[in-house]
Structure formats: structure tokens, C-alpha cells
C-alpha angles and dihedrals in degrees: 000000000000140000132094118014111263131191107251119226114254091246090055088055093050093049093044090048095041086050091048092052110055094045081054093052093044086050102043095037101052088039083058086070102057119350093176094098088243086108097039100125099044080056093039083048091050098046084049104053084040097053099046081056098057094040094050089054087061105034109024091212135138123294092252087046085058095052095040079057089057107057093258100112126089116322136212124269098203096055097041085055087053083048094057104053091044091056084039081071106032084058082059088082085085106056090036088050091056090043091048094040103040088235145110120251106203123187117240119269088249093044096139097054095047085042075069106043091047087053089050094045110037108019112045100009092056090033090057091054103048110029096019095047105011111032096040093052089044092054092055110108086349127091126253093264102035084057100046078049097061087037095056094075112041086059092048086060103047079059092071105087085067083065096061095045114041098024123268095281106065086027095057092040087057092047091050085050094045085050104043093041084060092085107055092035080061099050094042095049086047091049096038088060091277093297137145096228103086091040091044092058093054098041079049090060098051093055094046087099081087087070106060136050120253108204105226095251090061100045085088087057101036103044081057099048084040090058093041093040091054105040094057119016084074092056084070093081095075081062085087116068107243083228090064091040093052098029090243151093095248122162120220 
């Protein structure tokens, strides 16, 4: 599974591709209809279904083995704790967007259901796509880095359509975040036994600003913080040795 870097076949890139495409168009499309986190498990059920699909065609093993392939088996501890304090200050934008902007940031009346669809969506749905399919057959005969490489840029560009639709620069602010969040999502996923549930908390976390409500003479403030915010409190991650995280003295 992993090792030195090796050239794929390009049958191996077609499948992987192909693969990679139509989970991207299951997400996004059904995304398309509601992207407020109040449908997320009916996304996060059809990205499922979709994607052990997709993965039986190519390894013809047990339902549980399938999900185990995905991200979706028992996690690590370790890392999911690393996982929550890094969401802990992510989830900071919103005090420090009241203190910087003079105003009150109130969560939505249904916080608590949309708490759920965002996890669903975003958290485990596009993690599933994009740790759990992506990143894990990427790694495979590639280094840590040389796989989060070729990541990087498949997510950036599921990310355009947001530039259509809410104006570049919101669009390519969420494609630098999308890029740049590829590399602790990776390590947490690695670290976590190659599962979706560490990176799906922070990733979680980046998306809760679907939960609250942002007065109009904040959104300036707090569509900056949120960016900064974004792009480097997940990089702290890296802050903890993998070998503390797994328990080992593994190598990237």
C-alpha cells in the first residue's frame, strides 16, 4: 500500500478518476439541492451507497471490509482528541468575530438539527470523498506528501462551482481553504487508522458557520477571520508527532 512512489497504469488512473467523478458528482449534485446541512444525511446516505459501490467494483470484500476501506472503522483516540482541540479553536472565529465587530453572533433557532446534517455533510460525506476515496488510493505506492500533493488539487476544483455561484471571491477563498486543509485532514485521517472521524470533526468545525447567524455589519469581519482562521489553526495539527498520535514509530 504504500512505499516508494511508482508510476500507475493508465487503467488504474482511469478507474481511479472515473471513481473520483462520479462521487463528486453524487456529492455536488445533490449538495446543489440544499447546502444548508438540514438534508445532510440524505447526502451523506447517497455518497455512501455511491461509494460502496464504487469500491466493491474494485475489491470484491464484505460489507464491513468495505467500510473499514472507507474511513468509516474504529478510529484513534489519540488523533480524534487532536481533532477536538483543533475544532475547540477554530470555533473561536465566532467570539472573536463579535469582539472585533462590536456585534452579537447568535446560533439559529434549529441549531441542533443542522449541528447533525453539517456533520453528515461535510463532515463525513466530503470526507468520505476526498480522504476516505481520494486521498487513501493516492497514498497507495506514493509518500504522505506526494499523495496530499496530488490530492490538493482535485478538491480545489470541486470547490468551483462556489465560484459561480457566490462570486470569486468567496469561491476562490473556499478553494485555497479546501487546498491547504488537505494537509492536516491527511495527517489526521493517517494518524486516526486511516478513518474519516478526526478529519470529519474539524472539517465540521470549519463549516459550523452554517449554524449561527452573522448580522450584516459583521459578515466583512467575519468572512476574513473565518479565511485566516481556516487556512492555519488546522495546521496545527502537525504540531503533535505522528509517532505520539499512532503509538509508533511510523515514517510518512
Amino acid at each position: 500500500m504504500q512505499g516508494a512512489p511508482g508510476p500507475w497504469s493508465a487503467r488504474s488512473w482511469l478507474g481511479f478518476l472515473a471513481g473520483f467523478a462520479v462521487l463528486c458528482g453524487v456529492l455536488l449534485g445533490t449538495s446543489a439541492v440544499d447546502a444548508t446541512g438540514r438534508w445532510g444525511l440524505a447526502i451523506l446516505a447517497a455518497v455512501l451507497v455511491t461509494a460502496m459501490i464504487v469500491e466493491r467494483i474494485r475489491c470484491r470484500c464484505s460489507i464491513a471490509g468495505t467500510l473499514r476501506r472507507l474511513g468509516l472503522g474504529r478510529p484513534g483516540g489519540r488523533a480524534l482528541l487532536l481533532a477536538l482541540a483543533v475544532s475547540g479553536l477554530v470555533l473561536l472565529v465566532f467570539p472573536a468575530t463579535a469582539i472585533v465587530s462590536g456585534t452579537t453572533v447568535t446560533l439559529r433557532p434549529d441549531w441542533p438539527w443542522l449541528l447533525l446534517g453539517v456533520f453528515a455533510f461535510h463532515g463525513l460525506a466530503e470526507e468520505l470523498v476526498w480522504r476516505g476515496f481520494a486521498f487513501r488510493r493516492l497514498r497507495e505506492g506514493r509518500s504522505f506528501w506526494a499523495a496530499t500533493c496530488w490530492t490538493m488539487p482535485l478538491i480545489a476544483v470541486t470547490h468551483v462551482p462556489i465560484v459561480v455561484t457566490l462570486g470569486p471571491a468567496v469561491g476562490l477563498g473556499a478553494m485555497a481553504v479546501a487546498a491547504v486543509t488537505s494537509m492536516p485532514l491527511a495527517y489526521l485521517y493517517e494518524t486516526g487508522r486511516r478513518t474519516i472521524w478526526a478529519p470529519a470533526l474539524v472539517h465540521t468545525a470549519i463549516d459550523s458557520f452554517k449554524l449561527v447567524l452573522i448580522p450584516a455589519a459583521a459578515l466583512p469581519t467575519f468572512s476574513l477571520l473565518i479565511i485566516i482562521v481556516s487556512l492555519t489553526v488546522p495546521l496545527l495539527a502537525f504540531a503533535v508527532p505522528r509517532n505520539v498520535l499512532t503509538g509508533s514509530k511510523s515514517r510518512p
